[in-house]
C-alpha positions as CSV (number, residue, x, y, z in Angstrom):
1,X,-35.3,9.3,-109.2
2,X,-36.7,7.9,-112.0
3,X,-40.8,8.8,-112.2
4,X,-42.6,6.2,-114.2
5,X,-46.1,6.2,-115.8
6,X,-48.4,3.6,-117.5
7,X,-50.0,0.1,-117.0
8,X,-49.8,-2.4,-120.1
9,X,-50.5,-5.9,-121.1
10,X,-48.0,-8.3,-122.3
11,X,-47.1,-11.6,-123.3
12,X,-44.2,-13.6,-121.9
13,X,-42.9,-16.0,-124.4
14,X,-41.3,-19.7,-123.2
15,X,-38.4,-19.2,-122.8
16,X,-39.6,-16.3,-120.4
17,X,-38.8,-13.1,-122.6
18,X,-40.7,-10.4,-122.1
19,X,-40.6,-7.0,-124.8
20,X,-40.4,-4.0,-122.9
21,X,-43.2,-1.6,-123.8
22,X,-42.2,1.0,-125.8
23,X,-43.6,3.6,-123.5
24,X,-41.2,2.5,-121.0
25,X,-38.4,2.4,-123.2
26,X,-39.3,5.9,-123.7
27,X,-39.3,6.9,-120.0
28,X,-36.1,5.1,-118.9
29,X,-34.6,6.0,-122.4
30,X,-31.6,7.5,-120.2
31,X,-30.7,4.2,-118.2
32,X,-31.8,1.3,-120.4
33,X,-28.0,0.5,-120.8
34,X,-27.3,0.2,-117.2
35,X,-29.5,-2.7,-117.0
36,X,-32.0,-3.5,-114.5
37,X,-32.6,-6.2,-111.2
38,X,-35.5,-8.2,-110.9
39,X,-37.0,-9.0,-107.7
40,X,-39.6,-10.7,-105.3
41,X,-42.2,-8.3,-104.2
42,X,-42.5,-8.3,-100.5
43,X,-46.0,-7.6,-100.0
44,X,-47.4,-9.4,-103.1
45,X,-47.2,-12.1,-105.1
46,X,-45.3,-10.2,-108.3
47,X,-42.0,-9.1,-109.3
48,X,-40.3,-5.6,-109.0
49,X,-38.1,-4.3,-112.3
50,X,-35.9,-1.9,-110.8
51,X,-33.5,0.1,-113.0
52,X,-29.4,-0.2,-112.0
53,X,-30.1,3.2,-110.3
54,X,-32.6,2.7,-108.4
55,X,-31.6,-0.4,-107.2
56,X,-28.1,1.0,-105.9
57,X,-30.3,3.6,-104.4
58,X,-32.3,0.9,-102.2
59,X,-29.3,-1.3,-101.5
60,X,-27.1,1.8,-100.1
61,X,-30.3,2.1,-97.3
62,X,-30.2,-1.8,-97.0
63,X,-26.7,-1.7,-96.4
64,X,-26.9,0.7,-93.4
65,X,-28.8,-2.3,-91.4
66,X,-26.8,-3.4,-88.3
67,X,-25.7,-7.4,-89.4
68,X,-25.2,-8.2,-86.0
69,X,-28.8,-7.9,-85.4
70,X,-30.6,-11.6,-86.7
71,X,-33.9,-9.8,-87.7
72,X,-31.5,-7.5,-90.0
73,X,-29.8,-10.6,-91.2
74,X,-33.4,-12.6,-91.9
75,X,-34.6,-9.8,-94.0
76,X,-31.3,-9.2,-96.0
77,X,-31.6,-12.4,-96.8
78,X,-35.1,-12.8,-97.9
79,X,-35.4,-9.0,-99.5
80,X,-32.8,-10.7,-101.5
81,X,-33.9,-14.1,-102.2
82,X,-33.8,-14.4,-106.0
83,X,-33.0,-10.9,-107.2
84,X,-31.5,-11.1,-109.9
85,X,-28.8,-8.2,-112.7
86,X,-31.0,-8.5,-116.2
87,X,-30.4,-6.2,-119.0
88,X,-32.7,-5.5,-122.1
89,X,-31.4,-7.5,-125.1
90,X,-31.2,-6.8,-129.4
91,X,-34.7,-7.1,-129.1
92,X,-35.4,-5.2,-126.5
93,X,-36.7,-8.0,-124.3
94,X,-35.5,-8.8,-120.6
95,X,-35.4,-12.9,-119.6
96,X,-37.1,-13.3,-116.6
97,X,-35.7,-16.1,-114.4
98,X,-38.0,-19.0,-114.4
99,X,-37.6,-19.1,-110.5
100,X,-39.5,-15.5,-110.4
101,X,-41.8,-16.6,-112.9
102,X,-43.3,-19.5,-110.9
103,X,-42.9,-17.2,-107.4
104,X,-45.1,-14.6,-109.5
105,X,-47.4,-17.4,-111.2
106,X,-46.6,-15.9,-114.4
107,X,-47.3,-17.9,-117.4
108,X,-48.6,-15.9,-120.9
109,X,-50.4,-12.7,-119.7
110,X,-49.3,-10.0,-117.8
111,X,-49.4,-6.7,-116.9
112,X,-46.9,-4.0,-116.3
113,X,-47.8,-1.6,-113.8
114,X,-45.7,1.7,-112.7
115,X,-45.2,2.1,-109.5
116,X,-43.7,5.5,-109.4
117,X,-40.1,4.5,-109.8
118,X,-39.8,0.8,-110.0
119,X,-42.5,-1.6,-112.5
120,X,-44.3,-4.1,-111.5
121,X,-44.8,-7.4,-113.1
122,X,-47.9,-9.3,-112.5
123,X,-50.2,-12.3,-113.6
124,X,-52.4,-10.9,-115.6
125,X,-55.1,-12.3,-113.8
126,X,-53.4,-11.8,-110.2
127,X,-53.6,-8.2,-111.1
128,X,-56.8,-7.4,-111.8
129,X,-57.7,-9.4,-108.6
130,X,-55.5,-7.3,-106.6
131,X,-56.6,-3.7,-108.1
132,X,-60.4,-4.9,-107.9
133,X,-60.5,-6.3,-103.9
134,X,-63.6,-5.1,-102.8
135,X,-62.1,-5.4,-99.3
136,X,-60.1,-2.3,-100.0
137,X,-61.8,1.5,-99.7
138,X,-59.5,3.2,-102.1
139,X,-60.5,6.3,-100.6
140,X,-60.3,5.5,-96.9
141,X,-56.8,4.5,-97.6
142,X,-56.1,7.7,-99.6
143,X,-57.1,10.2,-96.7
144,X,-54.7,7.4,-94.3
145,X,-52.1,7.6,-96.2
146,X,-51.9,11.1,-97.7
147,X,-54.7,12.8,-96.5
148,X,-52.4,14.5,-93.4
149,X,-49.5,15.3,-95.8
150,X,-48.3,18.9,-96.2
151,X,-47.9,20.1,-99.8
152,X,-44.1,19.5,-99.8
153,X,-45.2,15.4,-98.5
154,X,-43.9,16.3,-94.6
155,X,-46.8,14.9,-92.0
156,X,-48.7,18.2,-90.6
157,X,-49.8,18.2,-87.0
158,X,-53.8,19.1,-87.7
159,X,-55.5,21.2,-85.3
């Protein structure tokens, strides 16, 4: 798995070409090549970059789902709505569809965001919203989430 670090702002030309940070290039120096999918987030109004690898990864978990079962079939379908194979050009830019630009509401200024091993692509604007809700206690959610973790991330049964 592929462990990503850094947030930076970009611009998104016209055409919908985006440069790659160079920091990220750096990172993912081993699988830039492969090529990446683009995606619809599913909790947020953004895009997911996943590299070939981790995607493949996801899909062999996605393709364990029962498709005799319609919930499994509905969410196929929808986790897949608009993913799309993009690969880094001369340039080092990726073309993001304009169908997952206007999902996204992505127009000139963004920001990439890590997101351990997959980046996220947001509205610039959309972002900062999003990481600044005052609605969310950061670190009520913190002891939820990983407060009752061992240190090798297994839940612990607390006395």
């Amino acid at each position: 798995m592929t462990s990503l670090i850094g947030v930076y702002e970009c611009n998104i030309d016209t055409k919908g070409r985006l440069l790659l940070p160079v920091a990220f290039k750096k990172q993912m120096q081993s699988i830039l090549r492969k090529g990446f999918v683009v995606k619809r987030s599913v909790f947020h109004k953004c895009l997911e970059l996943y590299s070939m690898n981790e995607w493949n990864d996801l899909v062999k978990d996605v393709n364990k789902l029962n498709r005799f079962k319609k919930k499994n079939v509905d969410f196929i379908r929808i986790f897949n709505a608009g993913a799309k194979s993009i690969e880094l050009d001369g340039s080092g830019r990726i073309l993001l569809p304009k169908d997952l630009l206007t999902f996204a509401g992505i127009s000139k200024n963004i920001v990439m965001s890590a997101a351990v091993n997959i980046i996220e692509i947001w509205d610039k604007d959309r972002y900062e919203k999003t990481i600044n809700d005052a609605s969310i206690d950061f670190g009520s959610l913190a002891e939820e989430v990983m407060g009752v973790m061992g240190n090798k991330g297994e839940d612990v049964e607390l006395p």
